[in-house]
MARLUM-917470 format. One record per atom (N, C-alpha, C): atom name; residue number from 1; x, y, z; chain. Coordinates in nm, 2 decimals. Layout:
BEGIN
 name resi   east  north     up chain
   CA  NUM      X      Y      Z     A
...
END
This chain:
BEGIN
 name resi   east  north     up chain
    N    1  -3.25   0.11  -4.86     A
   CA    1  -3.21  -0.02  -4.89     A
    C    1  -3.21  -0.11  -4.77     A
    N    2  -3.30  -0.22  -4.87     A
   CA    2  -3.27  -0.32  -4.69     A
    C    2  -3.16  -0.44  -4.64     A
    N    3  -3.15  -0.41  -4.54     A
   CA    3  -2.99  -0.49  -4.52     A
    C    3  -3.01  -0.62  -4.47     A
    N    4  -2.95  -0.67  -4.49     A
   CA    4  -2.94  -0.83  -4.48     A
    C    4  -2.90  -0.89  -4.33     A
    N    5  -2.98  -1.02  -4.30     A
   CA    5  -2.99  -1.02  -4.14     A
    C    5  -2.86  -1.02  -4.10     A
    N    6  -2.74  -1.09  -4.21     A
   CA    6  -2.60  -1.10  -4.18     A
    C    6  -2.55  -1.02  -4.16     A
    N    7  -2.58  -0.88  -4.18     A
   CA    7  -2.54  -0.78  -4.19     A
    C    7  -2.57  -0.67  -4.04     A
    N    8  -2.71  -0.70  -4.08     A
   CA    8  -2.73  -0.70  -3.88     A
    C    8  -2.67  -0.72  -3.79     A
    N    9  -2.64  -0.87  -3.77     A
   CA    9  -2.56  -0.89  -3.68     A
    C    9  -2.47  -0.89  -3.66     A
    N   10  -2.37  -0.81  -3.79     A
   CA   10  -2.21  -0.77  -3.77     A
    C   10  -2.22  -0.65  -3.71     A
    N   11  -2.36  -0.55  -3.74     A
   CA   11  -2.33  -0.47  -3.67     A
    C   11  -2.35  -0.47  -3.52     A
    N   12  -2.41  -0.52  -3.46     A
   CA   12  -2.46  -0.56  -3.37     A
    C   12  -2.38  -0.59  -3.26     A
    N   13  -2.25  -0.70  -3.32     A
   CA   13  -2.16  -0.72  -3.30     A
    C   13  -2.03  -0.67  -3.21     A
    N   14  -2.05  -0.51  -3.37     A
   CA   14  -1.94  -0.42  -3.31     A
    C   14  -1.93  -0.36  -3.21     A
    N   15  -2.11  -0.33  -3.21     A
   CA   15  -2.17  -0.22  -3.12     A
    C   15  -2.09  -0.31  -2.94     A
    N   16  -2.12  -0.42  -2.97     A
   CA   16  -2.13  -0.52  -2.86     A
    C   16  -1.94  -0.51  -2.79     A
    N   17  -1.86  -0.51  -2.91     A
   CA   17  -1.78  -0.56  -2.85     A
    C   17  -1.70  -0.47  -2.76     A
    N   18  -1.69  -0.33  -2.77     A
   CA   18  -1.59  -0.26  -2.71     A
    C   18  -1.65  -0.25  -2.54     A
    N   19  -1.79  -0.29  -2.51     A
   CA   19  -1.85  -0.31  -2.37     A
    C   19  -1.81  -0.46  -2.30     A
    N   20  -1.80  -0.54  -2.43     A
   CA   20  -1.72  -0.65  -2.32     A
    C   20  -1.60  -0.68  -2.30     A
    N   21  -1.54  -0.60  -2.43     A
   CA   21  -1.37  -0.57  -2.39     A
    C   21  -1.38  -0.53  -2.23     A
    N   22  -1.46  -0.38  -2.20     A
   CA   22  -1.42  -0.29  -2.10     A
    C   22  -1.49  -0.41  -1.94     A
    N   23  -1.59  -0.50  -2.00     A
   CA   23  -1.60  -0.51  -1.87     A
    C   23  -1.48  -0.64  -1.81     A
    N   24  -1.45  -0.69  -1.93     A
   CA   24  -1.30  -0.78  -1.91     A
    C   24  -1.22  -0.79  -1.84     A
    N   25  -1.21  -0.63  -1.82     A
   CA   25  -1.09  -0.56  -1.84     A
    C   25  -1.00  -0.60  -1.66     A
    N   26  -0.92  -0.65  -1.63     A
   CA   26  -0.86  -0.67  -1.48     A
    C   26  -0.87  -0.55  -1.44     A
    N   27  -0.89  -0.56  -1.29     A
   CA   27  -0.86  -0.40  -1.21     A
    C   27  -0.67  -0.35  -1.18     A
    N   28  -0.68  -0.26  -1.18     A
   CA   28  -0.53  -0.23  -1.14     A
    C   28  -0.48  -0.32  -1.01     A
    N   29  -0.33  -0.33  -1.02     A
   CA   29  -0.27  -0.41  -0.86     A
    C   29  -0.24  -0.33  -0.82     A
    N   30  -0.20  -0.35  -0.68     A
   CA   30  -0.15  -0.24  -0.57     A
    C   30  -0.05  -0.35  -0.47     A
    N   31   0.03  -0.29  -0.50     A
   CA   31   0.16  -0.42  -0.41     A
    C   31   0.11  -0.37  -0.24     A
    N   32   0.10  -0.47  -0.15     A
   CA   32   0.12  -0.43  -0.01     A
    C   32   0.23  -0.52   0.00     A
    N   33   0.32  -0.48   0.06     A
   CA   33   0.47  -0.48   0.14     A
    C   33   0.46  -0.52   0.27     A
    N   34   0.47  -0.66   0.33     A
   CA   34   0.44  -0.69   0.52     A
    C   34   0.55  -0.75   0.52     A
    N   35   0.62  -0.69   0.63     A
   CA   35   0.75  -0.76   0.74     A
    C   35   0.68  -0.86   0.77     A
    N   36   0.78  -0.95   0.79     A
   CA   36   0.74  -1.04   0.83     A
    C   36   0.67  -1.11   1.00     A
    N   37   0.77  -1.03   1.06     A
   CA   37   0.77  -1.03   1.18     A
    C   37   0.68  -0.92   1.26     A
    N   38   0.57  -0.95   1.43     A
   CA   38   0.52  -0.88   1.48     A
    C   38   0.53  -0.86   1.60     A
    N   39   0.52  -0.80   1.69     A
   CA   39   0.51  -0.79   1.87     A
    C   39   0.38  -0.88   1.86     A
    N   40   0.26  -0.86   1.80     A
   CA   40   0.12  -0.88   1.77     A
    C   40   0.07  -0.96   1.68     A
    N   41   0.10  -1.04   1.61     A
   CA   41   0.08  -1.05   1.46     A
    C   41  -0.06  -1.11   1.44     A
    N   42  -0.17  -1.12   1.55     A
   CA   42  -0.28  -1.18   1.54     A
    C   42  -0.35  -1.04   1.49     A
    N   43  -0.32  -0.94   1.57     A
   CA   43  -0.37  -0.77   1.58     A
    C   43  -0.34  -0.77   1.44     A
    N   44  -0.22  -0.73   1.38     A
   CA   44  -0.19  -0.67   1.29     A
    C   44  -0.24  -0.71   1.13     A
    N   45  -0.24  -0.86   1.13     A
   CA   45  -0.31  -0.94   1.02     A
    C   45  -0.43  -0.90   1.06     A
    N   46  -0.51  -0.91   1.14     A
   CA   46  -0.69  -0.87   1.13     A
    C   46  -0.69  -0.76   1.13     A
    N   47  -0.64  -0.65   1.24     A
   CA   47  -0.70  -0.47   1.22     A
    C   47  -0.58  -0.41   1.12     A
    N   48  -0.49  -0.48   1.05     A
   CA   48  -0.38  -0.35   0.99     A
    C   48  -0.40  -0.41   0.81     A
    N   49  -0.34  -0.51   0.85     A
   CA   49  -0.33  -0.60   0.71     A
    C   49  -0.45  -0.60   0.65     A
    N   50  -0.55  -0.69   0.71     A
   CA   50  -0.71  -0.70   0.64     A
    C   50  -0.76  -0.62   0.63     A
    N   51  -0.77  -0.51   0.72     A
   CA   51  -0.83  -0.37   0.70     A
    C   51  -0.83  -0.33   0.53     A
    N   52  -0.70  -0.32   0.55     A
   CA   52  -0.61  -0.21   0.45     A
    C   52  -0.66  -0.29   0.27     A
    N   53  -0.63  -0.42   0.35     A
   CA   53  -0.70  -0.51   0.17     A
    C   53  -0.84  -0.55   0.15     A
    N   54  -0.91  -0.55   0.22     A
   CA   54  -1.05  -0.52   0.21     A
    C   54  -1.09  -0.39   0.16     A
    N   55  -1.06  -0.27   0.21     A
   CA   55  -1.07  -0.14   0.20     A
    C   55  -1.05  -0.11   0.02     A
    N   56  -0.90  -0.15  -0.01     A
   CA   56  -0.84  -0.17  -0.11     A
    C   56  -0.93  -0.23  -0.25     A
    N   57  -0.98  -0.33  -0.22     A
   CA   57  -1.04  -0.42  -0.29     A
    C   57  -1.19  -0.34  -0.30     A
    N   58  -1.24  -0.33  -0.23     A
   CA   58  -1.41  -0.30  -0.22     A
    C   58  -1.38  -0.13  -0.28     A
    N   59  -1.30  -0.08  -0.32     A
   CA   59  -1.25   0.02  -0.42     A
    C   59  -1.24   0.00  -0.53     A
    N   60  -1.25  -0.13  -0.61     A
   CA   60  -1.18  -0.18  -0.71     A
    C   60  -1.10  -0.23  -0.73     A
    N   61  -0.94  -0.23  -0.65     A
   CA   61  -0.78  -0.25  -0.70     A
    C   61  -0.78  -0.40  -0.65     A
    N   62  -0.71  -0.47  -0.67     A
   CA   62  -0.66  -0.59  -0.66     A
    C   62  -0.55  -0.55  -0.60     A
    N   63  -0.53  -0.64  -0.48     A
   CA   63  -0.40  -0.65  -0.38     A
    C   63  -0.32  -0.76  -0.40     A
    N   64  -0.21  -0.71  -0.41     A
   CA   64  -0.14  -0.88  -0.41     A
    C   64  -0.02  -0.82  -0.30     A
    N   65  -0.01  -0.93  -0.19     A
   CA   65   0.08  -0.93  -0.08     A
    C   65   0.22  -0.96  -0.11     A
    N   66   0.35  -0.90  -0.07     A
   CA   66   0.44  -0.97  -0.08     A
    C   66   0.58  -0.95   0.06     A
    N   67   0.61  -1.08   0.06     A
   CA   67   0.73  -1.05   0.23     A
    C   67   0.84  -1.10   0.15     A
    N   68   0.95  -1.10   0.28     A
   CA   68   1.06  -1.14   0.19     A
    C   68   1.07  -1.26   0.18     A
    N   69   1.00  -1.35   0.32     A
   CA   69   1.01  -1.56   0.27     A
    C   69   0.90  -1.56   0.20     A
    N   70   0.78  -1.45   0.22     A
   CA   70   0.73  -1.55   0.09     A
    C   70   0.61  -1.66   0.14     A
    N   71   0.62  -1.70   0.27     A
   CA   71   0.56  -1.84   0.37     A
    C   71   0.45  -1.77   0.43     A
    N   72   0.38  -1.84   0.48     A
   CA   72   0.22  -1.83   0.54     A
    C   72   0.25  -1.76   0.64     A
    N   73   0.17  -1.66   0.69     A
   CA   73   0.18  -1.61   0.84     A
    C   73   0.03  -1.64   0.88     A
    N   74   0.08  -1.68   1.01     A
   CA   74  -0.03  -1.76   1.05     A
    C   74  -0.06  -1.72   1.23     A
    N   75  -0.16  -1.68   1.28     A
   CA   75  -0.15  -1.65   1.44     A
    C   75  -0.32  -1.69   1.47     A
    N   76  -0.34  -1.77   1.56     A
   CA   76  -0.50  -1.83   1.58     A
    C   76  -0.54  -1.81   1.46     A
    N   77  -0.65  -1.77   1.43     A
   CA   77  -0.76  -1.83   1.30     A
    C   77  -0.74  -1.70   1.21     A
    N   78  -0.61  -1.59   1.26     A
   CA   78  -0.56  -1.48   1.12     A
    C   78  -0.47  -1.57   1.07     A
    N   79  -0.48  -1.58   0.94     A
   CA   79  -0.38  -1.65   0.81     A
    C   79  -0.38  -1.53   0.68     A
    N   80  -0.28  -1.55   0.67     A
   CA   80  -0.23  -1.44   0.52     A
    C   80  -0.13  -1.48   0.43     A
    N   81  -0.20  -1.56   0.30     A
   CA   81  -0.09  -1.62   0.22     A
    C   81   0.01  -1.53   0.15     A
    N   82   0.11  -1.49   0.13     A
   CA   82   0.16  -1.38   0.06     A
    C   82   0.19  -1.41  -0.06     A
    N   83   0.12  -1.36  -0.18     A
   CA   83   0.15  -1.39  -0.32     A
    C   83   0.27  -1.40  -0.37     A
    N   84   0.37  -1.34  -0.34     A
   CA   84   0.51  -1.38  -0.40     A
    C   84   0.59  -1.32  -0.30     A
    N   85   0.71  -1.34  -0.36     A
   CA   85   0.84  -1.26  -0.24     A
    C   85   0.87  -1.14  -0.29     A
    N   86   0.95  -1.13  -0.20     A
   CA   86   1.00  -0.92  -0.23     A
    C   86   1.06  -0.98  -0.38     A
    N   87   1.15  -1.05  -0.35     A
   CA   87   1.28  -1.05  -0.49     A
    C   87   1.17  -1.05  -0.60     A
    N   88   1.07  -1.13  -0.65     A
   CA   88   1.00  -1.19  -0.75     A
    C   88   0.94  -1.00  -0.79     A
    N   89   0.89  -0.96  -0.69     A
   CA   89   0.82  -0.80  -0.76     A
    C   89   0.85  -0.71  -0.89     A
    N   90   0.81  -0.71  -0.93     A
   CA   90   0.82  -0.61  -1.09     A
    C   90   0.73  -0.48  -1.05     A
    N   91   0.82  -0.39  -1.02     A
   CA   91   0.76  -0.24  -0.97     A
    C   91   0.64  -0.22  -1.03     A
    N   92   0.67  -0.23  -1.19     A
   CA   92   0.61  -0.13  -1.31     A
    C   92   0.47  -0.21  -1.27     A
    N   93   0.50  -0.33  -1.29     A
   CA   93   0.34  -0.36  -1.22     A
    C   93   0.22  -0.31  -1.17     A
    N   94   0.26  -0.27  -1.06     A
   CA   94   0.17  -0.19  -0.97     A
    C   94   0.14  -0.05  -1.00     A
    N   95   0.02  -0.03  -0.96     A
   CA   95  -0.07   0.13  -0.92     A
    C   95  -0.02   0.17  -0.83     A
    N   96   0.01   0.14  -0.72     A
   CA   96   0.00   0.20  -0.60     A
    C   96   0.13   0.10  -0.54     A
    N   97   0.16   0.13  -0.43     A
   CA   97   0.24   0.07  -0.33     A
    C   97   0.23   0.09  -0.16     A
    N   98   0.18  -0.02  -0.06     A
   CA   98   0.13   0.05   0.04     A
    C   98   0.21  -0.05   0.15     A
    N   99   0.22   0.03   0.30     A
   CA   99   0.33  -0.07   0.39     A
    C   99   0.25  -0.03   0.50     A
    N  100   0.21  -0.16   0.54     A
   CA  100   0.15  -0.18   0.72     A
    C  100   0.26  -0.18   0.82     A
    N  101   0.22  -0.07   0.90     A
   CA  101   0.35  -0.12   1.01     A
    C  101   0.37  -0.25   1.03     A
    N  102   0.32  -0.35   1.09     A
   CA  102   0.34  -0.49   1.18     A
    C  102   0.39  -0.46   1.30     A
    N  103   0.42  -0.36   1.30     A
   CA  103   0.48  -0.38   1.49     A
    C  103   0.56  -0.43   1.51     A
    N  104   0.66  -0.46   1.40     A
   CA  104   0.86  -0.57   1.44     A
    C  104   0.90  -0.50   1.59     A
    N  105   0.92  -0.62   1.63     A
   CA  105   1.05  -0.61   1.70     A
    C  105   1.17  -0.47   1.72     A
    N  106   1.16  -0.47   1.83     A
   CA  106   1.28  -0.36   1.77     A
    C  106   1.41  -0.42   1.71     A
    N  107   1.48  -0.38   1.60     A
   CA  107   1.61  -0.40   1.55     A
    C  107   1.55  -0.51   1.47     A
    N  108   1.43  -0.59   1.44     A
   CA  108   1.40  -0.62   1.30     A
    C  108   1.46  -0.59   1.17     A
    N  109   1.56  -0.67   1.13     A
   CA  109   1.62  -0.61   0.97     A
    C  109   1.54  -0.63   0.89     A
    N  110   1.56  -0.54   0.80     A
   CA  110   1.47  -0.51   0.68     A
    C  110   1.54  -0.52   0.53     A
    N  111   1.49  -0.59   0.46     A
   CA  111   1.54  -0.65   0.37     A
    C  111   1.60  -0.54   0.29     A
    N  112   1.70  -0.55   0.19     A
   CA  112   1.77  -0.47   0.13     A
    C  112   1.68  -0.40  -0.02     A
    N  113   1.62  -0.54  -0.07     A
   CA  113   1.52  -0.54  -0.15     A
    C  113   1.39  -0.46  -0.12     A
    N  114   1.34  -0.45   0.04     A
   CA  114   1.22  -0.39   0.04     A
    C  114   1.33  -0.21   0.01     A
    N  115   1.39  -0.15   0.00     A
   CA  115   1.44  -0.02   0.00     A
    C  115   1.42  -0.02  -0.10     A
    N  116   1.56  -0.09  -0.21     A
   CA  116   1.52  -0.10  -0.33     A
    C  116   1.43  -0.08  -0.40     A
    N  117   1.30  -0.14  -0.37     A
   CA  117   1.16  -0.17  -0.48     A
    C  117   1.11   0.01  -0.44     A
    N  118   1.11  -0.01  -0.33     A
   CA  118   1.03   0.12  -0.28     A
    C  118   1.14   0.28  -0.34     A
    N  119   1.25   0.26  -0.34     A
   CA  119   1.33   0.38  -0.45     A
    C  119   1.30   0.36  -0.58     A
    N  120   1.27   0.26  -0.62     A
   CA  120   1.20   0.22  -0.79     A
    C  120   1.06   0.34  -0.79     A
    N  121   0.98   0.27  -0.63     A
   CA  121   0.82   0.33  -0.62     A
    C  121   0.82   0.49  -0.61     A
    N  122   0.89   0.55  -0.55     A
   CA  122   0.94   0.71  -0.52     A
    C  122   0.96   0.75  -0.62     A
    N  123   1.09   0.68  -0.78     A
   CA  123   1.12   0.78  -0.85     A
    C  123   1.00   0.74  -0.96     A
    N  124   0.89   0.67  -0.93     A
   CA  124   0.77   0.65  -1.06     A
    C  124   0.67   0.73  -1.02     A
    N  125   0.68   0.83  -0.90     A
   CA  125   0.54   0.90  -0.93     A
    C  125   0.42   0.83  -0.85     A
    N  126   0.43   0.70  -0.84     A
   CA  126   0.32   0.63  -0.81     A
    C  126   0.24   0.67  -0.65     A
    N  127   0.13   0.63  -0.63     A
   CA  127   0.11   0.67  -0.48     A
    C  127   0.17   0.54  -0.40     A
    N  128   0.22   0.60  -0.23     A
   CA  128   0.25   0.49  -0.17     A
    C  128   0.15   0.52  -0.06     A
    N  129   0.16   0.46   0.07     A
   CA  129   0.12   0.50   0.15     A
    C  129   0.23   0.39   0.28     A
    N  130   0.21   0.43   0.42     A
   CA  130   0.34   0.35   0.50     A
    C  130   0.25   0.41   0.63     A
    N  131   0.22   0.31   0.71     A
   CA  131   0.20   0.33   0.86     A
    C  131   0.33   0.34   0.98     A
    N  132   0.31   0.44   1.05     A
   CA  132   0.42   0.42   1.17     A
    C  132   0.54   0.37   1.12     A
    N  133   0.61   0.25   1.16     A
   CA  133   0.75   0.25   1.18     A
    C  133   0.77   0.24   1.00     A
    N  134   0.71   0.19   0.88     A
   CA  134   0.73   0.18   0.78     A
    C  134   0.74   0.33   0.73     A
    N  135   0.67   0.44   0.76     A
   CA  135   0.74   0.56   0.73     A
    C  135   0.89   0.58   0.73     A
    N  136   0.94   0.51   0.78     A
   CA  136   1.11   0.48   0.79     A
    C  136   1.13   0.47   0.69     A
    N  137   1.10   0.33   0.61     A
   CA  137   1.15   0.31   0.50     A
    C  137   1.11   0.36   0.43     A
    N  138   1.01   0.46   0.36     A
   CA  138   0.97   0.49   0.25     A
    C  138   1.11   0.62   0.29     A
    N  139   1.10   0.70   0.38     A
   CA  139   1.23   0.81   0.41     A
    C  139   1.36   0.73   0.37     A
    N  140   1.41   0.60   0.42     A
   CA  140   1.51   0.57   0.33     A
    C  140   1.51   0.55   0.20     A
    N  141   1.42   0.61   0.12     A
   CA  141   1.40   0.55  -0.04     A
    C  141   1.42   0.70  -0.10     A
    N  142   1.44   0.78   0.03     A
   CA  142   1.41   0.94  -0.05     A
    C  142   1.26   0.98  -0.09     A
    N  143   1.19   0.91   0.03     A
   CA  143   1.02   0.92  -0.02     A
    C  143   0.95   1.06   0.07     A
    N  144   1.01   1.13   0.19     A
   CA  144   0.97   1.21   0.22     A
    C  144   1.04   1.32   0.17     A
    N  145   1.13   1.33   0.11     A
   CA  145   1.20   1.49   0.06     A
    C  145   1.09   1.59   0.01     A
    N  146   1.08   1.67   0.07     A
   CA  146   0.97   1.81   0.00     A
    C  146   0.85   1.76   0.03     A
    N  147   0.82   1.67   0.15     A
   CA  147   0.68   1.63   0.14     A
    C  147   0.65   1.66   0.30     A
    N  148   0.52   1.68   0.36     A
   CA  148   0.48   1.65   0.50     A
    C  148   0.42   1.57   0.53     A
    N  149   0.46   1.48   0.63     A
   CA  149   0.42   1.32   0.66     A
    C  149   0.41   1.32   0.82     A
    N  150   0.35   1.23   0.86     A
   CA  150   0.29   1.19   0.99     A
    C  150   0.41   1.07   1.00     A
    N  151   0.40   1.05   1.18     A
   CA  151   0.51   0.97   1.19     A
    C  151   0.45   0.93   1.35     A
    N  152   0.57   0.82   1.37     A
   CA  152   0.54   0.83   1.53     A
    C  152   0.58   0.92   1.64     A
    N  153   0.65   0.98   1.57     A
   CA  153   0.71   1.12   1.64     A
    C  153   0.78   1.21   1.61     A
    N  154   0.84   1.31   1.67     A
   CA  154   0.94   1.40   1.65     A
    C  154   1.03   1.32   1.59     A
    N  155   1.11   1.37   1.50     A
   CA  155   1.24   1.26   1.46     A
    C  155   1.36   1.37   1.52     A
    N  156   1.44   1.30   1.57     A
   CA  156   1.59   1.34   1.57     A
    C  156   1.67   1.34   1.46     A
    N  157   1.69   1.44   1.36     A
   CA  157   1.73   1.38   1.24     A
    C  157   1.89   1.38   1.23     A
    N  158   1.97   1.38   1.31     A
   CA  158   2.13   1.35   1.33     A
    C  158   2.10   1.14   1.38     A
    N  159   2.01   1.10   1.47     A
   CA  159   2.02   1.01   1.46     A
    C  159   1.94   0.95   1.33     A
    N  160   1.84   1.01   1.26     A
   CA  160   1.73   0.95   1.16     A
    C  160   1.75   1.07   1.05     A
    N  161   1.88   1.06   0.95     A
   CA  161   1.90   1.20   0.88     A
    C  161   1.87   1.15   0.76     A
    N  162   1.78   1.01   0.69     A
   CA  162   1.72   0.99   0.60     A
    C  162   1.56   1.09   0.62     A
    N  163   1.55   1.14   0.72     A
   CA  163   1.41   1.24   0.73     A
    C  163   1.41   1.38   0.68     A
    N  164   1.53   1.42   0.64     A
   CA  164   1.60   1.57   0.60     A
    C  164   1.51   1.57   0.51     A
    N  165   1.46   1.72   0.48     A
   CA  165   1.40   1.73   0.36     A
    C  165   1.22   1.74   0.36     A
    N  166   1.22   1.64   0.47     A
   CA  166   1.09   1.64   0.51     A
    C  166   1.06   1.72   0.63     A
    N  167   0.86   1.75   0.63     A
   CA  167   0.86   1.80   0.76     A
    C  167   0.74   1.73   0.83     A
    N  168   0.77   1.71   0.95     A
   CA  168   0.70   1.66   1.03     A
    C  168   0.56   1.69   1.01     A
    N  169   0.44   1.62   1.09     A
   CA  169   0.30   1.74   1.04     A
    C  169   0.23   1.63   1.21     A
    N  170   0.28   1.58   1.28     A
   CA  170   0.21   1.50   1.41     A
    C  170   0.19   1.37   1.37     A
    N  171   0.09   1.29   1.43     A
   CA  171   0.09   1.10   1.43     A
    C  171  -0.02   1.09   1.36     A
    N  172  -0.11   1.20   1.32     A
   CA  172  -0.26   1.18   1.29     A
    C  172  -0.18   1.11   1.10     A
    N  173  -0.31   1.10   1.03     A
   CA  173  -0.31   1.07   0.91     A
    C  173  -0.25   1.21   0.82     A
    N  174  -0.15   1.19   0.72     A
   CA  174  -0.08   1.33   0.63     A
    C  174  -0.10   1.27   0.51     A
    N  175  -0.16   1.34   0.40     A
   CA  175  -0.17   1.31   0.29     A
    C  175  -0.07   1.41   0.21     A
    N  176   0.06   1.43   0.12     A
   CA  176   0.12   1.51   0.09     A
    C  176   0.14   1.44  -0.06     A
    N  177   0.03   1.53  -0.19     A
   CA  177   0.04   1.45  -0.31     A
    C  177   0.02   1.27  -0.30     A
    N  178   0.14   1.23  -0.37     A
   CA  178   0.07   1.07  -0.36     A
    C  178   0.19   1.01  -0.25     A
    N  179   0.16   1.09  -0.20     A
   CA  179   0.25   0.96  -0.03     A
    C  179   0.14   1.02   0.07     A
    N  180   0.10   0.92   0.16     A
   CA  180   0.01   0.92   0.26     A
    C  180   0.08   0.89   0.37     A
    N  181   0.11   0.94   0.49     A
   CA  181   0.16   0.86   0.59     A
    C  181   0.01   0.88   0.76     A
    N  182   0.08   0.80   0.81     A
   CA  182   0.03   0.74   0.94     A
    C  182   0.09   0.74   1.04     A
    N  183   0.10   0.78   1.18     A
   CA  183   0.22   0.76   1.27     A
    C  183   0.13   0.69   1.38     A
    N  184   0.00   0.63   1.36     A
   CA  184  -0.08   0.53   1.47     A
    C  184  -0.09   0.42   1.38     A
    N  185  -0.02   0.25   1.42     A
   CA  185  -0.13   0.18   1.43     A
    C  185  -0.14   0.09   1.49     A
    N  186  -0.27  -0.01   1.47     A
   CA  186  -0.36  -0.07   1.60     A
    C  186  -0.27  -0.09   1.71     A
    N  187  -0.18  -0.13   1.69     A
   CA  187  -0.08  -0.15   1.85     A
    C  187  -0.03  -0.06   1.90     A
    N  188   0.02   0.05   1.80     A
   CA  188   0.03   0.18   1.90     A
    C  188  -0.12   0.21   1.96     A
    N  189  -0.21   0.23   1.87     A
   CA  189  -0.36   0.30   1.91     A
    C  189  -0.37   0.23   2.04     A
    N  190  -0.36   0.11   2.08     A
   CA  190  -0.38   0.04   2.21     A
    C  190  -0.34   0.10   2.32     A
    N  191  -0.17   0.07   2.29     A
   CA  191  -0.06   0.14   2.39     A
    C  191  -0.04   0.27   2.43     A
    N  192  -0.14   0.39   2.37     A
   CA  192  -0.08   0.49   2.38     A
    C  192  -0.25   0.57   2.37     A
    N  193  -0.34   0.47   2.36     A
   CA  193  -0.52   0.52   2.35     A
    C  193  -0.48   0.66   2.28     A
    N  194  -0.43   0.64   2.15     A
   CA  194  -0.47   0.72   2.06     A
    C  194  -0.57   0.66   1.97     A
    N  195  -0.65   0.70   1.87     A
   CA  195  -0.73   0.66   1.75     A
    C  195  -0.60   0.61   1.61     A
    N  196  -0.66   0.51   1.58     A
   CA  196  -0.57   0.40   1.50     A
    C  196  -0.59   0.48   1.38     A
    N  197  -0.49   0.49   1.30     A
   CA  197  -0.49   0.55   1.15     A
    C  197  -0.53   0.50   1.03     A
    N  198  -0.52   0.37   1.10     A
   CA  198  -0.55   0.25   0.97     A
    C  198  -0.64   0.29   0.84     A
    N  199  -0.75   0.30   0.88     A
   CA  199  -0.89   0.33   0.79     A
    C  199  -0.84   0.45   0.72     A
    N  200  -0.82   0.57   0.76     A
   CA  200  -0.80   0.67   0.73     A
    C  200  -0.66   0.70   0.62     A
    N  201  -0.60   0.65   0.66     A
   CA  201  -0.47   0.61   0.59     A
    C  201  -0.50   0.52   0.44     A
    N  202  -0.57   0.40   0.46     A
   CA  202  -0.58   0.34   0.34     A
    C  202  -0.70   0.46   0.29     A
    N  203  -0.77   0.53   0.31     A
   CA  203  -0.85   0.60   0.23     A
    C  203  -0.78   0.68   0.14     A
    N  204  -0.71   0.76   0.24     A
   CA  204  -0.61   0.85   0.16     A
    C  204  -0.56   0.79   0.04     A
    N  205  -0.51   0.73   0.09     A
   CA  205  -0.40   0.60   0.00     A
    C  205  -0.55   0.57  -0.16     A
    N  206  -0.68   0.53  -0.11     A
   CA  206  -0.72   0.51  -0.22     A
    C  206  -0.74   0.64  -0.30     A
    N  207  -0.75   0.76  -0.27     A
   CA  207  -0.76   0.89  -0.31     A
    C  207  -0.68   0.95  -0.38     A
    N  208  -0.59   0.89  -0.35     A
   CA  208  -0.46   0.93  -0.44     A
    C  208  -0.43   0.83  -0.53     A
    N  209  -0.46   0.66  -0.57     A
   CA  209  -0.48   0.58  -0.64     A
    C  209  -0.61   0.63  -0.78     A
    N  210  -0.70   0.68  -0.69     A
   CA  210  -0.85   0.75  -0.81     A
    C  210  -0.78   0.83  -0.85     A
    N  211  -0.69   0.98  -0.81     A
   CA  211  -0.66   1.11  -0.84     A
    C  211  -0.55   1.06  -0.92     A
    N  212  -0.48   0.92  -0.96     A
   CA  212  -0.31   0.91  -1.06     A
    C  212  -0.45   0.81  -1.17     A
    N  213  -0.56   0.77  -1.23     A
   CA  213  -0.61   0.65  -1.33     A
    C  213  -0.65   0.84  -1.43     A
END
């Protein structure tokens, strides 16, 4: 029986549509988390921050930045708009969750909210990943318990007893399930002519992003 051109092109149609659904389709987000504050902040926005969202991106994921003000960071011709503030984040959101050192200051406060979101990110399963001094905070979220993570050092855990539970593994890159940690970056790697973790760290970090879709 022969079918009618109308009829053709409904099928034609259907055939058509579930390919441009999929190519539609948005890529997953990936929250990155930046203090605001740096020793460096020219360093850290071009070799820590841009690294990590380029890397990110040219993977597929969509990055969207967020600090606690929220305002431009800005150092010679590195500029980094941050998409929204910590408060504004909706966990569920995100694939992934990832934290650049920046190099603060010592005694930099750290917002109450970045713990928060990040104990949200810990009990979802999701992958995170955290360079150097932000390995802190994913440990205050209960992110290293049962896991082996890279750090900037030995910890003393009577002074740092949010690290209990975890075990050390050195500075290089630790991948343990979906937490990745780091204990180099670019400003330590300077200061201390070790090799920076940056690259290696967000790789992990995407490997464990492919190994949770």
């Amino acid at each position: 029986m022969r079918r009618s051109p109308s009829c053709i092109a409904l099928v034609a149609v259907a055939l058509a549509l579930p390919l441009s659904m999929a190519s539609a389709q948005e890529p997953q987000k990936v929250l990155m988390f930046v203090l605001d504050g740096s020793r460096d902040l020219h360093l850290m926005l071009t070799e820590e921050v841009g690294v990590m969202k380029t890397m990110i991106e040219e993977a597929g994921y969509s990055v969207e930045i967020a600090t606690a003000a929220g305002t431009l960071m800005e150092a010679g011709d590195a500029r980094v708009q941050p998409d929204l503030k910590l408060t504004d984040v909706d966990a569920s959101s995100y694939a992934g969750f990832i934290l650049p050192c920046m190099a603060p200051a010592p005694g930099t406060p750290v917002p109450s909210e970045a713990i928060a979101l990040l104990e949200t990110a810990v009990a979802s399963g999701k992958p995170i990943a955290a360079s150097r001094g932000s390995v802190a905070l994913v440990a205050q979220a209960g992110g290293v318990v049962g896991k082996e993570y890279a750090y900037e050092g030995e910890v003393d855990l009577e002074a740092e007893p949010e690290f209990r539970g975890g075990t050390y593994r050195g500075t290089g890159v630790m991948r343990d399930g979906n937490l990745s940690t780091a204990g180099i970056c670019p400003l330590a790697s300077r200061g201390l002519n070790l090799p920076d973790g940056t690259t290696d760290l967000t790789r992990a970090f995407i490997e464990s992003l492919n190994a949770a879709n």
